[in-house]
DOZA-567171 format. One record per residue: residue number from 1; residue in one letter; x, y, z of N, C-alpha, C in turn. Coordinates in steps of 0.02 Angstrom, whole numbers, plus 50000, padded with zeros to 5 digits. Last residue first. Layout:
  seq  type   n_px   n_py   n_pz  ca_px  ca_py  ca_pz   c_px   c_py   c_pz
  NUM     A      X      Y      Z      X      Y      Z      X      Y      Z
...
***
This chain:
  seq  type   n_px   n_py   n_pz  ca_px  ca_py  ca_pz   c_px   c_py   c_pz
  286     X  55949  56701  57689  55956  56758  57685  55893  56786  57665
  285     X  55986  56602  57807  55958  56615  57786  55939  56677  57744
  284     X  56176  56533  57842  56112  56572  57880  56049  56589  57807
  283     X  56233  56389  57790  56231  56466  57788  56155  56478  57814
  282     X  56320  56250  57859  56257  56266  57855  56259  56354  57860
  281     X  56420  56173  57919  56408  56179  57849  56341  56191  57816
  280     X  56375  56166  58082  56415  56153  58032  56404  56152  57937
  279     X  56291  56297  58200  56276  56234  58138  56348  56218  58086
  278     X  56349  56380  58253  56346  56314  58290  56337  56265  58233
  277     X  56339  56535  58194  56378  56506  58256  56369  56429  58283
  276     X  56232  56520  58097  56289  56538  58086  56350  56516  58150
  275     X  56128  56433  58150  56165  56410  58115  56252  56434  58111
  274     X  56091  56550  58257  56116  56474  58282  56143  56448  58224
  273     X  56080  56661  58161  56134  56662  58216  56160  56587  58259
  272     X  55957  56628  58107  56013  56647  58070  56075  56630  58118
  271     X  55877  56602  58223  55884  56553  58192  55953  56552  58151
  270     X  55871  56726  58252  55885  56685  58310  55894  56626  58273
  269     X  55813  56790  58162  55860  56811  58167  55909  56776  58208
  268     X  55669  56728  58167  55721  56717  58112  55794  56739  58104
  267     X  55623  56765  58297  55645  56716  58258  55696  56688  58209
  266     X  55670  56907  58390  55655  56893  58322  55676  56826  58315
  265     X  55815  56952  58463  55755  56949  58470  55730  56920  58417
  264     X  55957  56928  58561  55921  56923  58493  55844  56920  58518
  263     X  56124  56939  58595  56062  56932  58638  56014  56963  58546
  262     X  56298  56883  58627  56231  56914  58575  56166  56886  58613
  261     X  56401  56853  58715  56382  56887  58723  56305  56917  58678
  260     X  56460  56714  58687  56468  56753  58640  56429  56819  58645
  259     X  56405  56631  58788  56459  56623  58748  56493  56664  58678
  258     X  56262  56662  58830  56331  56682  58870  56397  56688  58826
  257     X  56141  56729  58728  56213  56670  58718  56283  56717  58742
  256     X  55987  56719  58725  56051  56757  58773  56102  56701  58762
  255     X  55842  56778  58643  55889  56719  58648  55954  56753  58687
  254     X  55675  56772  58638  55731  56799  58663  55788  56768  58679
  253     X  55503  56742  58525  55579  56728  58600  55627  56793  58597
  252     X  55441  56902  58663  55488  56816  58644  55460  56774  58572
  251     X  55458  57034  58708  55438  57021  58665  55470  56934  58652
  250     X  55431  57192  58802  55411  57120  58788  55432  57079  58726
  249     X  55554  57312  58838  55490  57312  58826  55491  57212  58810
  248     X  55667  57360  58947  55610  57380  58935  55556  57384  58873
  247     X  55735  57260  58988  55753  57286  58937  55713  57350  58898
  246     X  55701  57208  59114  55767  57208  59102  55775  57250  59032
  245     X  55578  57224  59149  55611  57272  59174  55679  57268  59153
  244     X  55537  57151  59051  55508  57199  59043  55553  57242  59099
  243     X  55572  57028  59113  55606  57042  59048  55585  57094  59025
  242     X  55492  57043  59229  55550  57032  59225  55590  57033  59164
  241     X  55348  57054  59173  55373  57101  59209  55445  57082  59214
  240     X  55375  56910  59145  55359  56942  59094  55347  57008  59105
  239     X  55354  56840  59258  55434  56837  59234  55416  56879  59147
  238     X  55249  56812  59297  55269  56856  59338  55323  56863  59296
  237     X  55103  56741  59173  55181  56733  59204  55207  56805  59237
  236     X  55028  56767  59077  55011  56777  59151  55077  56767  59192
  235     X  55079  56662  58946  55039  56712  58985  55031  56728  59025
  234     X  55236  56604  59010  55167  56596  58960  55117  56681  58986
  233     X  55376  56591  59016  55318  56664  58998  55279  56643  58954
  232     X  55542  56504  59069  55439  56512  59024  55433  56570  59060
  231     X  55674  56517  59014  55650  56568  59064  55562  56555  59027
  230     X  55766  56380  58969  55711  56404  58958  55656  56438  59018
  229     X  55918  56346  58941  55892  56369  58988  55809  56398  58947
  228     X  55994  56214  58829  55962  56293  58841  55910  56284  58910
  227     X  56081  56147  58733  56070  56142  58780  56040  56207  58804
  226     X  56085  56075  58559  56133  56135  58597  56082  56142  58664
  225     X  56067  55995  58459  56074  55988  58520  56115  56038  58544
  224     X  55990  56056  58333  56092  56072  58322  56113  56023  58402
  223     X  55891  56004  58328  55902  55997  58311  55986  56000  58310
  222     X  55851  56088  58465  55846  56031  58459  55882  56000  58400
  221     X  55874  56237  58402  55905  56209  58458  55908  56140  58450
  220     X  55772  56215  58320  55837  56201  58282  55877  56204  58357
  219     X  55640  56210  58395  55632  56162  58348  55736  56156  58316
  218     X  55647  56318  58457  55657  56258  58503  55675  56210  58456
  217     X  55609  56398  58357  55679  56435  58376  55691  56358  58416
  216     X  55461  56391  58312  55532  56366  58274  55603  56367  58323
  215     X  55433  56406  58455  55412  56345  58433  55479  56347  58367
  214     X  55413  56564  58450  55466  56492  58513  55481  56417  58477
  213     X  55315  56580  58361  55387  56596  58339  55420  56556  58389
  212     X  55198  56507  58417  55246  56470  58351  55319  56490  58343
  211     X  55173  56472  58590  55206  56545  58521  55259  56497  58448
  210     X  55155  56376  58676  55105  56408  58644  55127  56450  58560
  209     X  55281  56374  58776  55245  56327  58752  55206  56336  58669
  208     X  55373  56508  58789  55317  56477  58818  55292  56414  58752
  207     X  55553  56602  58828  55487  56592  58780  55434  56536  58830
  206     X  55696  56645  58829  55647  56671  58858  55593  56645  58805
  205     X  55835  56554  58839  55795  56553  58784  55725  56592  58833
  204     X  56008  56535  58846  55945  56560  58883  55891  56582  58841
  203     X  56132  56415  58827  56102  56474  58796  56040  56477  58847
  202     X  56261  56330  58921  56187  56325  58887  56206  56401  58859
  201     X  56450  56353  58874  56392  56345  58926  56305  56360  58900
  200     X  56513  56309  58767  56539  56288  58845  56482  56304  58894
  199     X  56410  56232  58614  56450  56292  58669  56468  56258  58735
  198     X  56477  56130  58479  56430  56122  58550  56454  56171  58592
  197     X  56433  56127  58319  56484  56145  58364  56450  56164  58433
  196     X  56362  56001  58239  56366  56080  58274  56393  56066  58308
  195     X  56257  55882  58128  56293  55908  58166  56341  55964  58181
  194     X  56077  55853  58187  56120  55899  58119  56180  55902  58163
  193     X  55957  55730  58209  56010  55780  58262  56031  55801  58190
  192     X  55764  55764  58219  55835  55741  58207  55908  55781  58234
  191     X  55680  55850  58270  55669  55777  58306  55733  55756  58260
  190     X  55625  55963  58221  55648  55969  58289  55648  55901  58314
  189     X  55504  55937  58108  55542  55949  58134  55569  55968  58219
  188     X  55407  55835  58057  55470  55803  58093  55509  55858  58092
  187     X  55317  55923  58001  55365  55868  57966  55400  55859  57987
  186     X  55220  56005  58036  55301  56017  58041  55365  55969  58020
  185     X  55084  55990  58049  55130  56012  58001  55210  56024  57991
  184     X  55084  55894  58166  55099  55861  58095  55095  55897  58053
  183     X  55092  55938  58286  55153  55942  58263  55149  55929  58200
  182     X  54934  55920  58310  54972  56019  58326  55051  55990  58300
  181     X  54943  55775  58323  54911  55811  58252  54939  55864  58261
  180     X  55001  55768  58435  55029  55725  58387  55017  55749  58325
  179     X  54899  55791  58527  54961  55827  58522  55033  55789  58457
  178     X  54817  55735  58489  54798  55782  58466  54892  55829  58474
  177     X  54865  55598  58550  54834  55611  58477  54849  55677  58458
  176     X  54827  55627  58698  54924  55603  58643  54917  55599  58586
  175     X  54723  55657  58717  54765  55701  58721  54839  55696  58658
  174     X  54666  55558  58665  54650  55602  58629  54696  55680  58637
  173     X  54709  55438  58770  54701  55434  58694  54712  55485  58665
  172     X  54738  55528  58925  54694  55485  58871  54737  55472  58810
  171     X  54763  55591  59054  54780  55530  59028  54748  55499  59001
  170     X  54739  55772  59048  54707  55739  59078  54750  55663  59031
  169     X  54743  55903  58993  54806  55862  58982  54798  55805  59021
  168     X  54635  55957  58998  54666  55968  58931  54723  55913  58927
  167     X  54605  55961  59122  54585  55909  59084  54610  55921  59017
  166     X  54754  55976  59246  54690  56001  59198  54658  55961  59152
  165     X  54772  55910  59392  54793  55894  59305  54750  55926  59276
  164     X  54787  55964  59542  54755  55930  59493  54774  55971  59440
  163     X  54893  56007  59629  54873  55937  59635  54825  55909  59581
  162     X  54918  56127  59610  54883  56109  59667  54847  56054  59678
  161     X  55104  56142  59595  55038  56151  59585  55003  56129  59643
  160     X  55223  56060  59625  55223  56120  59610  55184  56174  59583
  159     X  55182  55945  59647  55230  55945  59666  55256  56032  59665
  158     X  55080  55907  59569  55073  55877  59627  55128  55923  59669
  157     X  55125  55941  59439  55057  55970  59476  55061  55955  59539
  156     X  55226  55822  59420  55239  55899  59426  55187  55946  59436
  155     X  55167  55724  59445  55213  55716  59472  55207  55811  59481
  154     X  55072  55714  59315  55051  55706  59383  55083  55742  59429
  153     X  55198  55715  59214  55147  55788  59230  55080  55778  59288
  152     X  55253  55601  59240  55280  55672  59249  55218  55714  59253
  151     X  55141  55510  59210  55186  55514  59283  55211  55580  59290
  150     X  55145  55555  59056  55086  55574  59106  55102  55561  59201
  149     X  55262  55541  59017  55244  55587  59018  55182  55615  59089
  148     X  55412  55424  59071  55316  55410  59073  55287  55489  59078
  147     X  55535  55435  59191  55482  55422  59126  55431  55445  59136
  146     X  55630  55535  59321  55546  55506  59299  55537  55487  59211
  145     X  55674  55566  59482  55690  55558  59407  55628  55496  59387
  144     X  55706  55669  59616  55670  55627  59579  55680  55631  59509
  143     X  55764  55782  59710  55811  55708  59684  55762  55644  59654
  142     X  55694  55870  59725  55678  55845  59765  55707  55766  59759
  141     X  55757  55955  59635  55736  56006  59700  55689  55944  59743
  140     X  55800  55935  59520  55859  55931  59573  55822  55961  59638
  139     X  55729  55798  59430  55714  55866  59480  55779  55874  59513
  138     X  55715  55762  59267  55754  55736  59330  55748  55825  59389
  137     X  55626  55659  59161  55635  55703  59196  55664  55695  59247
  136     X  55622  55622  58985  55634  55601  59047  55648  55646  59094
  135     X  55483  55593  58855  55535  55614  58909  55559  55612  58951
  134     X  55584  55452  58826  55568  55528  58807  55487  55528  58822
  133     X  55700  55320  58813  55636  55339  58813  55637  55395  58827
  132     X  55826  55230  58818  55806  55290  58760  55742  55276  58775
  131     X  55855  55160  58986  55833  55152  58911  55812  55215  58875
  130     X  55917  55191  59113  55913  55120  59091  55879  55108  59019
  129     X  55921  55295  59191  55864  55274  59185  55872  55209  59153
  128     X  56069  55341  59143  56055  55372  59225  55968  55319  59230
  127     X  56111  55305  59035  56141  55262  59083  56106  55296  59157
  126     X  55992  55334  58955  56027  55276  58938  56054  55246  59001
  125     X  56022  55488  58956  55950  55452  58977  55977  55374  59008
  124     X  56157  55487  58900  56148  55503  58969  56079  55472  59001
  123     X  56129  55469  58765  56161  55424  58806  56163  55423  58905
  122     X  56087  55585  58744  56035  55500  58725  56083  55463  58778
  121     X  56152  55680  58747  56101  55679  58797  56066  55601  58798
  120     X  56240  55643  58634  56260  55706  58671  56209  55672  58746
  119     X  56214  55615  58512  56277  55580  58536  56285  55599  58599
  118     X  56056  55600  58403  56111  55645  58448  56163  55601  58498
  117     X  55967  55515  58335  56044  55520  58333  56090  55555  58366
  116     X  55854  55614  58377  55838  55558  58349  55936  55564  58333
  115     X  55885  55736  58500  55858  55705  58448  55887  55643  58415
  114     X  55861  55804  58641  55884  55726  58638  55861  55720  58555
  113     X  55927  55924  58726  55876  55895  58673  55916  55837  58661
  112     X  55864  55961  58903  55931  55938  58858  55918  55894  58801
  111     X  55836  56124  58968  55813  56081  58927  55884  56047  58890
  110     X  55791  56186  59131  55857  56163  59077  55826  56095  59046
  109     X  55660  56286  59147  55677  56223  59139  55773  56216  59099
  108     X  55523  56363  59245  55587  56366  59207  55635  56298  59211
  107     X  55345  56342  59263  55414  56318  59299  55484  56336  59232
  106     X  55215  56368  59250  55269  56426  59249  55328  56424  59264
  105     X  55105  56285  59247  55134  56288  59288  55202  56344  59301
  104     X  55114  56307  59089  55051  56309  59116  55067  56319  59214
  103     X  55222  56269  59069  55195  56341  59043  55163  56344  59087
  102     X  55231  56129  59091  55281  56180  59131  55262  56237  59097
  101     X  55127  56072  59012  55143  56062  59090  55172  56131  59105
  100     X  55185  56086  58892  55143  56105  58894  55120  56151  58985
   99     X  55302  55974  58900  55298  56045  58888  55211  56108  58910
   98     X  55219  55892  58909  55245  55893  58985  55269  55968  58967
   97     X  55153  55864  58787  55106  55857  58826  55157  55890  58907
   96     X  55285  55845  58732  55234  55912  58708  55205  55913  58781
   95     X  55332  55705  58733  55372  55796  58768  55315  55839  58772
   94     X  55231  55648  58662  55230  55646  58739  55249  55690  58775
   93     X  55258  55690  58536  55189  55719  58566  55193  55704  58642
   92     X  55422  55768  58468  55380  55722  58523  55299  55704  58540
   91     X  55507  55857  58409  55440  55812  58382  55407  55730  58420
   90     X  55596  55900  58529  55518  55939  58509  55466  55910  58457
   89     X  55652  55784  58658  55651  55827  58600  55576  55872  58550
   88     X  55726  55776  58804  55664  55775  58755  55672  55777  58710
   87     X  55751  55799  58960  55762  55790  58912  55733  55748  58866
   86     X  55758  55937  59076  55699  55873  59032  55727  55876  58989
   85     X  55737  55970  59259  55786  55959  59202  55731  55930  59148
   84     X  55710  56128  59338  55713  56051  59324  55735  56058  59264
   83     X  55793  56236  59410  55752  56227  59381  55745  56159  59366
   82     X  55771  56294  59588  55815  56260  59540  55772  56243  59484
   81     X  55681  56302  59685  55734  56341  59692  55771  56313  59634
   80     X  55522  56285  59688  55552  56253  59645  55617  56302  59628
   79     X  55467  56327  59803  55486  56269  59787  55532  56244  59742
   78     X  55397  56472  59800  55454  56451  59854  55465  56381  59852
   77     X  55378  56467  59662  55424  56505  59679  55443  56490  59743
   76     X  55236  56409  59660  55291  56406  59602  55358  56411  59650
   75     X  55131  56429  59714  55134  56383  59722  55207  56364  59706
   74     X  55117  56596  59704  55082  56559  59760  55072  56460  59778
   73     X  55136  56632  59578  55185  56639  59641  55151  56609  59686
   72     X  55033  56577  59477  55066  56510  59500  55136  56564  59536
   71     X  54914  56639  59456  54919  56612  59544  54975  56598  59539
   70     X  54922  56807  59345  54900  56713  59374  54919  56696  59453
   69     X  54877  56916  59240  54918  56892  59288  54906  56825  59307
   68     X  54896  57057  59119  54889  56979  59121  54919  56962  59207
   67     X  54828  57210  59098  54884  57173  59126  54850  57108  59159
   66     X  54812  57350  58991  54782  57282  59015  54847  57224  59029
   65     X  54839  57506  59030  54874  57453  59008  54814  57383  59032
   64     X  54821  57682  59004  54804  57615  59027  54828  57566  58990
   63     X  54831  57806  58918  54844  57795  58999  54821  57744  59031
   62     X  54786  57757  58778  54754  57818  58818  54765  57807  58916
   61     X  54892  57585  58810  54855  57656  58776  54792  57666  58809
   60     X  54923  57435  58773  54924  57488  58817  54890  57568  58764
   59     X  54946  57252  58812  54933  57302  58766  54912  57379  58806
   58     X  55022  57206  58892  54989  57157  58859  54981  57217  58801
   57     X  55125  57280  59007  55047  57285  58997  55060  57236  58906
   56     X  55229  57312  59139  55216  57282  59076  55141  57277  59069
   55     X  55239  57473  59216  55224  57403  59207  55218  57370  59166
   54     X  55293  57591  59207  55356  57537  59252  55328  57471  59228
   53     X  55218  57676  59173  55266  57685  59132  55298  57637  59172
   52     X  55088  57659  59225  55136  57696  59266  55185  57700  59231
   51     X  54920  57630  59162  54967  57630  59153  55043  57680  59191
   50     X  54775  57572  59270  54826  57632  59253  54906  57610  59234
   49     X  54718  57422  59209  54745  57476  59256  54770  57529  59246
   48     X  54596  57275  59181  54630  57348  59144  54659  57387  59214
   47     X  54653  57120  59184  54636  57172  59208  54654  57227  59175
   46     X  54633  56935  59160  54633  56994  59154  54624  57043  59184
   45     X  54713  56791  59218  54654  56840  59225  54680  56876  59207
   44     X  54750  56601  59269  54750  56667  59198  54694  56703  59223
   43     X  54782  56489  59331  54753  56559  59366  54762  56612  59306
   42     X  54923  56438  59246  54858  56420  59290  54854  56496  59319
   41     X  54972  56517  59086  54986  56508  59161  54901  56497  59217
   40     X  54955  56481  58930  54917  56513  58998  54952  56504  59050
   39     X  54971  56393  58841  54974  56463  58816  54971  56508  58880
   38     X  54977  56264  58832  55009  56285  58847  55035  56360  58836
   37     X  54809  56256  58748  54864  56236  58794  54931  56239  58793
   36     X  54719  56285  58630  54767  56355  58669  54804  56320  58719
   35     X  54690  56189  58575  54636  56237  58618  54690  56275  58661
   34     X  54761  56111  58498  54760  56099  58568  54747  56149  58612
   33     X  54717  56147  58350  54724  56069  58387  54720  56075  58456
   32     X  54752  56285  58375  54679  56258  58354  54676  56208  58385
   31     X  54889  56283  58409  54838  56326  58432  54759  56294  58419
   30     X  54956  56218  58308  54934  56189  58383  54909  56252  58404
   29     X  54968  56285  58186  54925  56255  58200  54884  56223  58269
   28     X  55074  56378  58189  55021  56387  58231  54962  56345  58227
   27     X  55172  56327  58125  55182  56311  58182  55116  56305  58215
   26     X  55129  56360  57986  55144  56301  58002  55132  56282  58059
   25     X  55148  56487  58000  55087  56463  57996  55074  56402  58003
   24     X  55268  56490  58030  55262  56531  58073  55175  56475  58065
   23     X  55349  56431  57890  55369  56386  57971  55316  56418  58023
   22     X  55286  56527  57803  55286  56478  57808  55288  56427  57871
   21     X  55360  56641  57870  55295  56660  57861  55257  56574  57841
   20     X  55494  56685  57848  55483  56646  57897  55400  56634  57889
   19     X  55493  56788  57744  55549  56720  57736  55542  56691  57792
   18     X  55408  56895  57798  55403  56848  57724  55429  56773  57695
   17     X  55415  56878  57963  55453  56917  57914  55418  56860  57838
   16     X  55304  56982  58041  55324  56909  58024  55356  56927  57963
   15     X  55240  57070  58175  55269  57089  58112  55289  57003  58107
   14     X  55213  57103  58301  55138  57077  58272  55173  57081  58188
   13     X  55330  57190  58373  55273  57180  58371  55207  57148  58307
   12     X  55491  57181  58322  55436  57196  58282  55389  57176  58312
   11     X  55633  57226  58415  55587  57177  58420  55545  57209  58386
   10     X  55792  57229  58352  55751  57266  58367  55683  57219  58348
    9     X  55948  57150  58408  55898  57167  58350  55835  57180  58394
    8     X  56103  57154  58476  56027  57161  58514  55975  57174  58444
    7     X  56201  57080  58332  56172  57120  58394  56130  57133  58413
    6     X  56259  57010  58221  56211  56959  58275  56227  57042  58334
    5     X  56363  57059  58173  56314  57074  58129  56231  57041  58173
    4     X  56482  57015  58230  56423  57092  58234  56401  57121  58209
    3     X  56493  56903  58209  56444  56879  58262  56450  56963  58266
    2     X  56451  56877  58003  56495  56894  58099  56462  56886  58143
    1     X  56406  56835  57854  56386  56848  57923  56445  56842  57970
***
C-alpha cells in the first residue's frame, strides 16, 4: 500500500464488504439495545417532495425524493460558533450516553481520544480537571468544562437545545446499563491505546452516533489516538445537504486527512488507510 492507492474511493450504498461483515454486525447491535438513540436529530420528520436534482433525498425515484429534516437550526447554529471539545474514548458507556447527546442535538465536535494508556489527552484531562475521569467536556463557546456524563448532557440540552433530556437518556441505572450492553459485542474495542504516528493537524470524520460503519472507523481513531473533527449527520441533520453539495452524493463515514490530502469513503477502506498511515507495525487489511 501508498498513499495512491488511498484515493477518493467510490461509495457502495447498502454494500458491506465480506472482510468487514463481522465488526459491521457486531457493531449493530446498539441499535436494538438502545432503541435507535443517537440515530436522529431532535425534531426528526419525514417528507416526500419533488426531486430537483440539487437535493439530498434519503432515497429517491420516479421524480421524488423522501427528505429527512429536524428543528435543531433553530437552536444549534446561532450558538454553538465553535465546536466543543470531548474527550473520551469509545468503550465507554458514559462517553456513549453524551455521544449520543451530540447526534441527537447535531452539535459537531473535536474529539480527543483518551484510551486506556494513551500519553497524549489523559494527561491533559489530569491537569486542566484534576483526575482521569471520562468524559470530560470543555466548551469554547461559553468557557465551561465538565465531568459527570449526565451533568454534560443536562448541560448540553440546556445550552443548545430546549432544555429537556429525552428519556432515552434520562439519569438512571438502565440507561448506563444498556449502553454498556450496545458495546458488549465489541470486546473492548476502541478503549486501548496502539502505538502511531501522530498527524500535525486532526482528521475530519463526517459521521453520527448510530451507524456501525462510524462506529468501527471511531473505534481505531481511538485506538491509534489520533484527534478528529467530527462533522455529525445523524438523521435529519442540515449538514447532510452539505456533504451532498460538496460531492454530490451521501454517504458516511467520510474521512478528510488534511495531512495528506486523501479523502475516503467506505469503512474498511478508512480503516486500511489509518493503519497504513499512522499505525506502527501494523499492515492494512487485505
Amino acid at each position: 500500500y501508498s498513499l495512491k492507492n488511498f484515493q477518493l474511493s467510490e461509495p457502495r450504498r447498502f454494500f458491506v464488504d465480506p472482510k468487514n461483515l463481522g465488526n459491521i454486525i457486531s457493531s449493530s447491535f446498539q441499535l436494538v439495545i438502545r432503541l435507535g438513540s443517537g440515530g436522529f436529530v431532535s425534531g426528526y420528520s419525514v417528507s416526500i417532495e419533488k426531486d430537483d436534482g440539487k437535493s439530498y433525498g434519503v432515497i429517491k425515484g420516479l421524480g421524488l425524493r423522501i427528505q429527512e429534516s429536524s428543528d435543531s437550526s433553530q437552536f444549534v447554529r446561532s450558538k454553538a460558533l465553535k465546536p466543543i471539545e470531548l474527550y473520551e474514548f469509545e468503550g465507554c458507556p458514559f462517553c456513549r450516553k453524551v455521544r449520543e447527546a451530540v447526534t441527537i442535538l447535531d452539535l459537531d465536535v473535536n474529539f480527543y481520544p483518551c484510551p486506556k494508556g494513551g500519553p497524549t489527552y489523559r494527561p491533559i484531562v489530569i491537569k486542566q480537571g484534576g483526575k482521569a475521569q471520562f468524559p470530560y467536556l470543555v466548551d469554547p463557546n461559553t468557557q465551561t468544562a465538565m465531568y459527570e456524563s449526565d451533568d454534560i448532557i443536562k448541560y448540553l440540552f440546556t445550552e443548545y437545545g430546549n432544555g429537556e433530556v429525552p428519556s432515552i437518556l434520562s439519569p438512571s441505572f438502565l440507561t448506563t446499563l444498556t449502553c454498556g450492553l450496545a458495546m458488549l459485542p465489541r470486546a473492548g474495542k476502541g478503549s486501548k491505546f496502539e502505538e502511531a504516528k501522530k498527524p500535525k493537524k486532526p482528521l475530519t470524520l463526517w459521521a453520527y452516533e448510530m451507524s456501525p460503519f462510524c462506529k468501527v472507523v471511531r473505534e481505531r481513531l481511538v485506538e491509534l489516538e489520533i484527534p478528529f473533527l467530527q462533522k455529525t449527520v445523524g438523521r435529519g441533520s442540515p449538514k447532510r445537504q452539505e456533504l451532498y453539495d460538496k460531492l454530490g452524493t451521501f454517504q458516511v463515514p467520510y474521512l478528510e486527512d488534511p495531512n495528506t490530502g486523501v479523502n475516503l469513503f467506505e469503512s474498511l477502506d478508512i480503516i486500511n488507510y489509518l493503519n497504513e498511515e499512522y499505525a506502527y507495525n501494523l499492515a492494512p487489511s487485505s
